[in-house]
C-alpha positions in Angstrom: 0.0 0.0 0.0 2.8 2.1 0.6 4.7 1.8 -2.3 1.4 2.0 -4.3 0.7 5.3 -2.4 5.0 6.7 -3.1 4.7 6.0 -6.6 1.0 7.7 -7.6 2.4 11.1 -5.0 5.3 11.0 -7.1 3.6 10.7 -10.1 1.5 13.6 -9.3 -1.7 11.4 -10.2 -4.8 13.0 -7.8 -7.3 10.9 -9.6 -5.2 8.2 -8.5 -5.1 9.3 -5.2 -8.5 10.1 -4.9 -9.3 6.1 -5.4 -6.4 4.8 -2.8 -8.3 7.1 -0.4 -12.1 6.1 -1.1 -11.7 2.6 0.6 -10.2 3.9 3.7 -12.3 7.2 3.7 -15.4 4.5 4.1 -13.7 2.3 7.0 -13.4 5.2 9.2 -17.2 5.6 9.6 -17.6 2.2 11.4 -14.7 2.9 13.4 -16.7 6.2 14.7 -20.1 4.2 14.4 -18.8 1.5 17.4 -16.8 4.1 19.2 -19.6 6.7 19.7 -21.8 3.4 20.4 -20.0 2.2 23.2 -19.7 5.7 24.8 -23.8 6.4 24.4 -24.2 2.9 26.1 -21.5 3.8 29.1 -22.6 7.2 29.5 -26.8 6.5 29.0 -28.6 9.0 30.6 -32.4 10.1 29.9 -33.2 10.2 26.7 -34.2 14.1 26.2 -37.4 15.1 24.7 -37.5 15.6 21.2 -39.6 17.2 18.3 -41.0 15.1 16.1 -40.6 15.3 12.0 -43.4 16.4 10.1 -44.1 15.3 6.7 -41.9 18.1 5.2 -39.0 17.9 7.4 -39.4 13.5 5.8 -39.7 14.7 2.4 -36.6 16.9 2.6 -34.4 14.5 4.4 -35.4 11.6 1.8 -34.8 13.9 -1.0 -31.7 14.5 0.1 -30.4 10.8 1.1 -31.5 9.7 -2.3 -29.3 12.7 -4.1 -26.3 12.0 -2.4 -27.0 8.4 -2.4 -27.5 8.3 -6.3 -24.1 11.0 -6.4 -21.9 8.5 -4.4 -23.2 5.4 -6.6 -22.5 6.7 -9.7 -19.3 7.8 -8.8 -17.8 6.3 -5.9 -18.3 2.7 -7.6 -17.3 3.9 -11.0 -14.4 5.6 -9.9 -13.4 2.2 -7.8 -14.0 0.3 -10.8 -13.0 2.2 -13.8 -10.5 4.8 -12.3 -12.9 7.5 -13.7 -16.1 9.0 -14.1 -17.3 8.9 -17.7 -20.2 7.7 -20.4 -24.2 6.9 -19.0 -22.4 6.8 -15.0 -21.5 10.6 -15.7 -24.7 11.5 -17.3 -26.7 10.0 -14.6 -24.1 11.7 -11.8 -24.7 15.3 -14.0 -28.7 14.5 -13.6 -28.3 13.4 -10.0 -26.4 16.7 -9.4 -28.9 18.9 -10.8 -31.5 17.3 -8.0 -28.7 18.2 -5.0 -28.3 21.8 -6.2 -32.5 22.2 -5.9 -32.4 20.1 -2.5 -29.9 21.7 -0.7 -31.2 25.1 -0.6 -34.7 23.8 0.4 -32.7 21.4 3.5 -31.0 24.8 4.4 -34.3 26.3 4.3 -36.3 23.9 6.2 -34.0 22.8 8.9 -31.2 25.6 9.9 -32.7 26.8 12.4 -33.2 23.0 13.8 -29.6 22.8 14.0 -28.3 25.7 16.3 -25.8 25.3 18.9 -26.8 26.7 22.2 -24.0 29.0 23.5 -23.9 30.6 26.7 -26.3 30.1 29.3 -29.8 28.7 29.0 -32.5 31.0 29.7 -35.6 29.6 31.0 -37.5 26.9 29.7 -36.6 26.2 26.0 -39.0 23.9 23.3 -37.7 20.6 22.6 -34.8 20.4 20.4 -35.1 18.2 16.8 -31.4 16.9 16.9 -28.7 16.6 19.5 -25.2 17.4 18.6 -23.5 14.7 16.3 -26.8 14.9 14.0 -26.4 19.1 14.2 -22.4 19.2 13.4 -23.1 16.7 10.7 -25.7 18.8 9.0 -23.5 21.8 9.0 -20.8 19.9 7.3 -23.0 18.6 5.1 -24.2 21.9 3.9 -20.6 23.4 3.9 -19.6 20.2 1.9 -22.5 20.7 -0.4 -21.8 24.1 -0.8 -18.2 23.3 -2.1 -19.8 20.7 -4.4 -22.0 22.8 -6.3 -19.8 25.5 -6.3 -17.3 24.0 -7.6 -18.6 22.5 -10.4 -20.5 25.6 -11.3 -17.4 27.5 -11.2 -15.5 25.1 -13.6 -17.9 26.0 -16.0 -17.1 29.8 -16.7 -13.9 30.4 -18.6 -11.8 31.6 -16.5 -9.3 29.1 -14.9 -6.7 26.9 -16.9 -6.1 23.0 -17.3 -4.5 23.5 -13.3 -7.1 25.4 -12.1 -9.8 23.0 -13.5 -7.9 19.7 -11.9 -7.8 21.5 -8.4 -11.6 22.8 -8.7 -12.1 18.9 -9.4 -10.1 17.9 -7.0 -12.0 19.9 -4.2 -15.5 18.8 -5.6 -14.1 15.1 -5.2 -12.9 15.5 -1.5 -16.1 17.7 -0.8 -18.1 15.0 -2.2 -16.6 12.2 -0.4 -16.8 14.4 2.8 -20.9 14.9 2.5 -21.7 11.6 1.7 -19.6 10.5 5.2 -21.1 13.4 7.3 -24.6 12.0 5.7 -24.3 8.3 7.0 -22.9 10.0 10.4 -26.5 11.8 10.4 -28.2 9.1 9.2 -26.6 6.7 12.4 -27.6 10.1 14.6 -30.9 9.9 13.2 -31.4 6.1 14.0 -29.3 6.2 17.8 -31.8 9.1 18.5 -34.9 7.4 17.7 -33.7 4.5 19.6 -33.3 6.6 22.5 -29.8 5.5 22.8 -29.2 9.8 22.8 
């Protein structure tokens, strides 16, 4: 692995690099999955009150697991496969895209102000909150990620940067993309540990 990683650095290869990374991007999640486990378990207290999702606030989150689901498919496993993104796998990723850049504005939208961190001192009695704080932190990534995504893409499009400019602008909406569809499943497990009560 080693010498596998030396030689693509040295060649200067990102796409390369990009698919050494992918595997091991993917077995950190159930590293973080059992670790966070095992400390909800040891550290159990009451599980808070929560609000419950409305039809809306189901809508939006489904919309949004099935565009970054269909994003990560067509890519992830094509790039793993193939080495690169290209033909009906690239099409289908363009299409998918279009469906994230109209859902992520609406999630933003719908479900910011769900995700605020308290800071500073609680005043009185506040409503229940939606999310507690791994689900909240990985929202905000996700729409920081998402952000970079879009924009990137959408920036690569206008004249103005060069062969380099275009590899790192792909470069960042590779790593951005990787990063949302891991802060996704980390919301996702949030989701699912909440409704167990487990948080």
């Amino acid at each position: 692995m080693l010498g596998e990683l030396n030689r693509v650095l040295a060649a200067g290869d990102t796409g390369e690099l990009f698919r050494l990374v992918l595997p091991y991007a993917f077995a950190v999640i159930p590293v973080i999955i059992v670790v966070h486990l095992l400390i909800s378990l040891v550290f159990r207290g009451a599980p808070a009150e929560r609000k419950r999702w409305n039809l809306w606030d189901i809508l939006i989150y489904l919309g949004t697991l099935g565009c970054v689901g269909g994003l990560a498919a067509t890519s992830f496993v094509e790039v793993l496969r193939h080495g690169e993104l290209g033909g009906w796998p690239l099409f289908l990723h363009m299409c998918g895209a279009g469906a994230f850049t109209a859902v992520l504005p609406l999630l933003v939208l719908s479900w910011a102000h769900l995700n605020q961190f308290e800071v500073g001192p609680a005043t009185g009695k506040t409503a229940p909150a939606k999310f507690y704080w791994l689900p909240k932190l990985m929202f905000w990534v996700i729409v920081a990620g998402g952000i970079v995504v879009t924009m990137t893409m959408l920036v690569s499009m206008l004249p103005i940067f060069g062969t380099d400019g275009m590899l790192v602008l792909l470069d960042l909406h590779r790593y951005s993309g990787l990063i949302v569809v891991l802060a996704l499943v980390l919301h996702l497990y949030g989701v699912a540990v909440q409704r167990m009560g487990l948080r």
